[in-house]
N, C-alpha and C positions, 0 to 999 in steps of 0.2 A: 530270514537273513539269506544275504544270494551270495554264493560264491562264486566267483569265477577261478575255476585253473585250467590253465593251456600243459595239456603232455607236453614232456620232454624227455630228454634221452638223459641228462644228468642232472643227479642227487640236488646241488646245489641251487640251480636251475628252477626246479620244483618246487624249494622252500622260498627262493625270491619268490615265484609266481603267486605261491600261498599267501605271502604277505601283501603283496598287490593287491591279491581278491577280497583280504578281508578288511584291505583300509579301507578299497572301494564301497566294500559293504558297510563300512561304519560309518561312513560322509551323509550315509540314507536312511539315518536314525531317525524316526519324529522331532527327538529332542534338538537336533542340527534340520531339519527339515522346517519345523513350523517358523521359528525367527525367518529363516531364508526366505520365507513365503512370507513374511510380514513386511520385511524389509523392502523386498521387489515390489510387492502394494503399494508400497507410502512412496518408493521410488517412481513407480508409473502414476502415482494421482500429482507426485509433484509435476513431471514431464508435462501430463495431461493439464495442469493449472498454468502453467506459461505459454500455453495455446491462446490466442486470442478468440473470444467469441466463445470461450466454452462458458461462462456465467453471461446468460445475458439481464443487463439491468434497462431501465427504460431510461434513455437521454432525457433530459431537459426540454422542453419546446422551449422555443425563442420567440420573442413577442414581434418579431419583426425581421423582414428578409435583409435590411439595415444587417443588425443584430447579426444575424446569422452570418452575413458575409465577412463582418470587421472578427468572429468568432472563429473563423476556419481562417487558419494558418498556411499560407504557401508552404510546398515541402522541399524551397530551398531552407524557409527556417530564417526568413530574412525579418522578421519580423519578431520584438521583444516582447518577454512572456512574464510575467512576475505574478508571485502569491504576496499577498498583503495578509497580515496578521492585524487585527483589533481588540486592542486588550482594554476592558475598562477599566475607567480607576476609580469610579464609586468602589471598589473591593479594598483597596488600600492595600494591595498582594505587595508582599518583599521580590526583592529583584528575582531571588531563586525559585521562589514561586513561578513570576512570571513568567521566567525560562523554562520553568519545565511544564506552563499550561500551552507556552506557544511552541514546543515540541510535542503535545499532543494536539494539538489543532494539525497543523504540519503532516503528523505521519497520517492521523486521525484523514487527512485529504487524498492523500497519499495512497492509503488502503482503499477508500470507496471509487480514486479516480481507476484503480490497476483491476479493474472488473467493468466499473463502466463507460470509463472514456481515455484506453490505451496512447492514443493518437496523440493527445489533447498531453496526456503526461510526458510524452516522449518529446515535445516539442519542447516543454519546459524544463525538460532535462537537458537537451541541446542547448539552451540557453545557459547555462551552469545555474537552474531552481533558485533565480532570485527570492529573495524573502524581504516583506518590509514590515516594520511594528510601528503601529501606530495606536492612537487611542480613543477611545470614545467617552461621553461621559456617564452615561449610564445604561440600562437593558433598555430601555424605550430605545436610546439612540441605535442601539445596536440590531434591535427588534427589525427599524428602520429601513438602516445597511443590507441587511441578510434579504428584506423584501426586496428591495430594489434591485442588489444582483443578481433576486432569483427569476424576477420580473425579465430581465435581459438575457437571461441564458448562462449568464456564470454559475458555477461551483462553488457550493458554501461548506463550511461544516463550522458547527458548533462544538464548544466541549465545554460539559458538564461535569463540574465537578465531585468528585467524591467525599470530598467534606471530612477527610480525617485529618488537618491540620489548618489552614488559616481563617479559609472561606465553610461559610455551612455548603451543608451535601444538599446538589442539585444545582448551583450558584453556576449563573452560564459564563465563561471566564472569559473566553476568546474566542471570537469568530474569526476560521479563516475564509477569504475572498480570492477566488482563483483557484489555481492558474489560470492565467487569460492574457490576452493582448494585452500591453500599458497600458494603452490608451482608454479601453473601456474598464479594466477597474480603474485606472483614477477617475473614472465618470462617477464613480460609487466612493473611491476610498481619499478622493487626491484631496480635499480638502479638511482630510483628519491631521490633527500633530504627530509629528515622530515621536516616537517616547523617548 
């Protein structure tokens, strides 16, 4: 334990300074030491995570310099961006099901786009992150979709479910398509029905 006392010339003086030295010496306990050292860790890896480029993941190739061009976004931002959802309905999911598989498709995009394609999320959040539902009729159809926009350079994700209530566990529910310019998902989604 460290003390610190500064001499002085009065009594009173001396016991404040006392108690200064020894709060200071108790702020440097282990037991207040190691949390503060935890906390500052988790606080610097979060700083360190909203760096761009600190995960790098490998983009997409695009099958075509077409492709690539109608896929990069002016950075006026003049240009509309929407995710499509495709939900099957061979599942026969209740509404609430279907809301909460096409809330994990959504974030489920969401999460893999904010490591590997910043740019591409930011553009679609300028947009206010349109969302559209639509459906397909079964896993072949959907199998389909997923190739075809992986084929052109869009963003997919899948979400499998867990299978502790309607659907059995593994049952692929909803494919999302995007973010991406309109134009080239509805080259892939525009002739599905809205649900």
């Amino acid at each position: 334990m460290v003390r610190f006392v500064l001499k002085s010339t009065q009594p009173g003086e001396q016991q404040q300074q006392k108690q200064k030295g020894e709060l200071l010496a108790g702020s440097f306990k282990p037991e207040n030491f190691v949390p503060g050292l935890v906390i500052g860790f988790i606080f610097g890896l979060f700083l360190d995570l909203t760096k761009p480029g600190r995960f790098h993941f490998p983009k997409k190739n695009f099958s075509s310099a077409k492709a690539q061009q109608q896929l990069s976004v002016s950075s006026d931002g003049d240009q509309d961006m929407k995710m499509v959802l495709v939900v099957r309905q061979d599942l026969k999911m209740k509404p609430g099901k279907i809301a909460s598989q096409c809330a994990h498709a959504a974030t489920g995009m969401y999460g893999e786009l904010i490591f590997s394609n910043r740019s591409l999320l930011r553009q679609w959040e300028t947009c206010g992150q349109p969302k559209i539902v639509v459906t397909c009729r079964n896993q072949q159809e959907m199998n389909k979709l997923k190739d075809t926009a992986d084929s052109i350079g869009l963003p997919t994700f899948v979400v499998a479910d867990a299978g502790r209530t309607q659907v059995s566990a593994g049952s692929k529910t909803v494919l999302a398509v995007g973010p991406g310019p309109k134009s080239i998902v509805d080259s892939v989604t525009g002739k599905l029905p809205l649900l």
